[in-house]
MIKE-24324 format. One record per residue (C-alpha): residue in three letters; x, y, z; residue number from 1. Coordinates in Angstrom, 1 decimal, padded with zeros to 4 digits. Example, Ala and Ser with C-alpha at 12.3 -4.5 7.8 and 13.67 -1.06 7.14 Angstrom:
BEGIN
+------+--------+--------+--------+-----+
: code :      u :      v :      w : pos :
+------+--------+--------+--------+-----+
:  Ala :  012.3 : -004.5 :  007.8 :   1 :
:  Ser :  013.7 : -001.1 :  007.1 :   2 :
+------+--------+--------+--------+-----+
***
This chain:
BEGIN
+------+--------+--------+--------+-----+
: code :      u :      v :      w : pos :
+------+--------+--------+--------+-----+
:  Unk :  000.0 :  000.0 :  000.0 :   1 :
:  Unk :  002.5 :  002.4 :  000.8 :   2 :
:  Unk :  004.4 :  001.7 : -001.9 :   3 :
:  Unk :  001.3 :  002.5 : -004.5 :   4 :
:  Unk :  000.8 :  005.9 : -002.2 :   5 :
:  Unk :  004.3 :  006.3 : -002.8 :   6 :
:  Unk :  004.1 :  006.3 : -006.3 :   7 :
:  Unk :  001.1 :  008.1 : -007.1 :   8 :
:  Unk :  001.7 :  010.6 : -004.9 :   9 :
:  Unk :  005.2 :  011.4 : -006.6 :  10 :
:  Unk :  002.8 :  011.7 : -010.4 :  11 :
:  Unk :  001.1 :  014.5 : -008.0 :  12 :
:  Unk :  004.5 :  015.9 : -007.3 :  13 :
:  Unk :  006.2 :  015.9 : -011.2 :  14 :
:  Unk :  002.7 :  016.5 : -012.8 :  15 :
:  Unk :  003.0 :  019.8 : -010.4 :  16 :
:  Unk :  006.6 :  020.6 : -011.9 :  17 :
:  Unk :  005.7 :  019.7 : -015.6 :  18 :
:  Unk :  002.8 :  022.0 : -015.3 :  19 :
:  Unk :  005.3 :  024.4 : -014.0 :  20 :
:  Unk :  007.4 :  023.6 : -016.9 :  21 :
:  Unk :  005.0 :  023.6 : -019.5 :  22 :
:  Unk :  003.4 :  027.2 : -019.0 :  23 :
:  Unk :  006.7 :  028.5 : -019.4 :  24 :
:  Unk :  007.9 :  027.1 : -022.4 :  25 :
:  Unk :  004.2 :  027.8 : -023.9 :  26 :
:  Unk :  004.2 :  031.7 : -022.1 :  27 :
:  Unk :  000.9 :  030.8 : -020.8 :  28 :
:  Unk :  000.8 :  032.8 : -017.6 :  29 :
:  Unk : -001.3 :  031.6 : -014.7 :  30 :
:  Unk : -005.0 :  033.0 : -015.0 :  31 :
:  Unk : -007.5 :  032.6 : -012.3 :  32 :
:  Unk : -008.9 :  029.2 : -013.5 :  33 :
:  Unk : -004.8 :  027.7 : -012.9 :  34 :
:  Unk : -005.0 :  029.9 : -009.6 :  35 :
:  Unk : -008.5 :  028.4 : -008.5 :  36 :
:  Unk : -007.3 :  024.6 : -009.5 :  37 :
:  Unk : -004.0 :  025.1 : -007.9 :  38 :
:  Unk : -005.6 :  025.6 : -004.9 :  39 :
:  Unk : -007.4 :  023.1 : -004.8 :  40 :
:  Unk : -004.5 :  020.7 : -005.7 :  41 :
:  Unk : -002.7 :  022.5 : -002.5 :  42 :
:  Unk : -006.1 :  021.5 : -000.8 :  43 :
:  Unk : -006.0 :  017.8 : -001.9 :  44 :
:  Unk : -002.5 :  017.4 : -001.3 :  45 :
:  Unk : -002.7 :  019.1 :  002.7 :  46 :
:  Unk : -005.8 :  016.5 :  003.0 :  47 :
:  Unk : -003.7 :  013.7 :  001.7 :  48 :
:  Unk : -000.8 :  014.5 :  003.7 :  49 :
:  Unk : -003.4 :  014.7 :  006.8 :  50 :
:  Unk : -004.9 :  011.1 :  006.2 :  51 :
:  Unk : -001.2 :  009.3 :  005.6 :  52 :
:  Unk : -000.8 :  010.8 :  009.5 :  53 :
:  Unk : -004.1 :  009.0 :  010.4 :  54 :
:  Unk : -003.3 :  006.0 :  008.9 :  55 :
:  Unk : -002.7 :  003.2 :  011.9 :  56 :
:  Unk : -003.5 :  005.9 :  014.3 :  57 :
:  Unk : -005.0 :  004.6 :  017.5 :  58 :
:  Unk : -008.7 :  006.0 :  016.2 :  59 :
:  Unk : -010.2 :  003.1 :  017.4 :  60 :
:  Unk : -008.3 :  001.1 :  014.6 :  61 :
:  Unk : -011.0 :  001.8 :  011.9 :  62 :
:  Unk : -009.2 :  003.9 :  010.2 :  63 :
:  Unk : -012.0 :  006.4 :  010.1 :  64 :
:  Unk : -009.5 :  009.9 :  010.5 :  65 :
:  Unk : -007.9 :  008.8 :  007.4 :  66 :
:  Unk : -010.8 :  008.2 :  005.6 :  67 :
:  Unk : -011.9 :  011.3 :  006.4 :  68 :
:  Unk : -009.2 :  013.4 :  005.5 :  69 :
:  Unk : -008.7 :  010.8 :  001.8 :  70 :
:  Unk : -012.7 :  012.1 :  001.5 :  71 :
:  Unk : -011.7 :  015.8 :  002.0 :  72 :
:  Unk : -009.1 :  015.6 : -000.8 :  73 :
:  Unk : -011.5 :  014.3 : -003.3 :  74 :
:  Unk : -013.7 :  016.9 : -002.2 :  75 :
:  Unk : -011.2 :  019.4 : -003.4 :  76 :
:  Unk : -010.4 :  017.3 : -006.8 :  77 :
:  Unk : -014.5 :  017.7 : -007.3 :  78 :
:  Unk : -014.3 :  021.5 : -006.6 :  79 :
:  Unk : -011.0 :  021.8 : -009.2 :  80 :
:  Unk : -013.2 :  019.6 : -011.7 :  81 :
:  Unk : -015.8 :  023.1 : -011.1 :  82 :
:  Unk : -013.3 :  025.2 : -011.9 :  83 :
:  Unk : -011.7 :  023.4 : -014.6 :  84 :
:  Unk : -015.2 :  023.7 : -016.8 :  85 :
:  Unk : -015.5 :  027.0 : -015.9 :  86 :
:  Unk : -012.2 :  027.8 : -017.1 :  87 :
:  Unk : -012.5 :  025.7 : -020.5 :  88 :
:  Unk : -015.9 :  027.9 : -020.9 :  89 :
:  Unk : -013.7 :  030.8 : -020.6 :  90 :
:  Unk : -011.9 :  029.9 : -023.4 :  91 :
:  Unk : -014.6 :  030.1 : -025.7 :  92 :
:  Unk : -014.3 :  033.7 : -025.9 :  93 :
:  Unk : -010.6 :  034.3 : -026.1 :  94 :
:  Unk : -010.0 :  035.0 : -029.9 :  95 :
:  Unk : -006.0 :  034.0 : -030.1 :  96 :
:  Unk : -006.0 :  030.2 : -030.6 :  97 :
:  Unk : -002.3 :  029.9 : -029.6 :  98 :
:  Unk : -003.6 :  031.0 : -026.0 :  99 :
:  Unk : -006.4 :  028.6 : -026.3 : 100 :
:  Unk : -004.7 :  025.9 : -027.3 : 101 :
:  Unk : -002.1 :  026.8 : -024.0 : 102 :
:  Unk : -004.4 :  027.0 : -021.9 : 103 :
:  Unk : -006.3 :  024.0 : -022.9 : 104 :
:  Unk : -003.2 :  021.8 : -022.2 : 105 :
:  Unk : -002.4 :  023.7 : -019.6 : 106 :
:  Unk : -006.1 :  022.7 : -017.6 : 107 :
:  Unk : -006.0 :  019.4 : -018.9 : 108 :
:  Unk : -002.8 :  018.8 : -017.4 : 109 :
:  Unk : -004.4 :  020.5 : -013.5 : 110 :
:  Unk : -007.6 :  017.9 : -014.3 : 111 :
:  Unk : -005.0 :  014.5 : -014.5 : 112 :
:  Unk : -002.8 :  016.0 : -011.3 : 113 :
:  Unk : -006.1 :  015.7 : -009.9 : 114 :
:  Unk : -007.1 :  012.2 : -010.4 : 115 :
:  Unk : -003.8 :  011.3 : -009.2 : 116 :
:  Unk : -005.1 :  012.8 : -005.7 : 117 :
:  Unk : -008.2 :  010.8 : -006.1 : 118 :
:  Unk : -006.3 :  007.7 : -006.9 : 119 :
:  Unk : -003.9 :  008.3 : -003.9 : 120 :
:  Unk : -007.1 :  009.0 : -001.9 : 121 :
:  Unk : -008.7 :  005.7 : -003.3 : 122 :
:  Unk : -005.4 :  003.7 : -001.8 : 123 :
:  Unk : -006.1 :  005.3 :  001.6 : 124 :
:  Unk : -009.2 :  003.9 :  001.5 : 125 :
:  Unk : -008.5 :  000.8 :  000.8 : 126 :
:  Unk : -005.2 :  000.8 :  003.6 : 127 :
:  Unk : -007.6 :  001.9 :  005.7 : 128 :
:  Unk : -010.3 : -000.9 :  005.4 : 129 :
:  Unk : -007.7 : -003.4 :  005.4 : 130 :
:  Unk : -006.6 : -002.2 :  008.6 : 131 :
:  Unk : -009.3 : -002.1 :  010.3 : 132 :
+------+--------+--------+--------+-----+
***
């Protein structure tokens, strides 16, 4: 289990840098829809960070606190999906394609960081049930 955390949880970490990466080499600055899923990502991550510290805590060994805190970071990968559309809808009114198309990628690449939460959140989950 920890070794599948371990792993998805680094995808979070270099999807964060190539995101990075990629709005520079494109000159796509950040524009509120990046600002509004990066904090959720920051939101997902703290959550994630905060159930891994649950995990095989004495909370009555069901594992409840981590599940708690694995359901909090999906809650936050729900709120960036909210954003994400709105963002993409955005787009639909920005006449120069080369910033569409940057942006675009840019969003898309936000929306996969945020199944990798999910999917890290999913492993809690299923640590958690198998240690309780």
């Amino acid at each position: 289990d920890l070794f599948v955390m371990s792993g998805r949880l680094d995808a979070v970490l270099n999807g964060a840098k190539d995101a990075v990466r990629e709005s520079e080499v494109m000159a796509v600055p950040p524009d509120a829809a990046v600002a509004g899923m990066a904090a959720c990502l920051a939101e997902g991550v703290r959550q994630l960070s905060e159930a891994f510290d649950r995990l095989g805590s004495s909370d009555n060994g069901d594992g409840q606190a981590a599940t708690d805190a694995a359901d909090k970071a999906v809650k936050a990968q729900r709120q960036l999906e909210r954003v994400y559309r709105q963002g993409m809808s955005g787009l639909l009114a920005v006449p120069d394609l080369r910033e569409v198309m940057g942006r675009r990628e840019l969003y898309r690449r936000f929306a996969r960081i945020g199944d990798d939460i999910t999917e890290v959140a999913e492993r809690v989950w299923y640590a958690a049930v198998k240690e309780a």
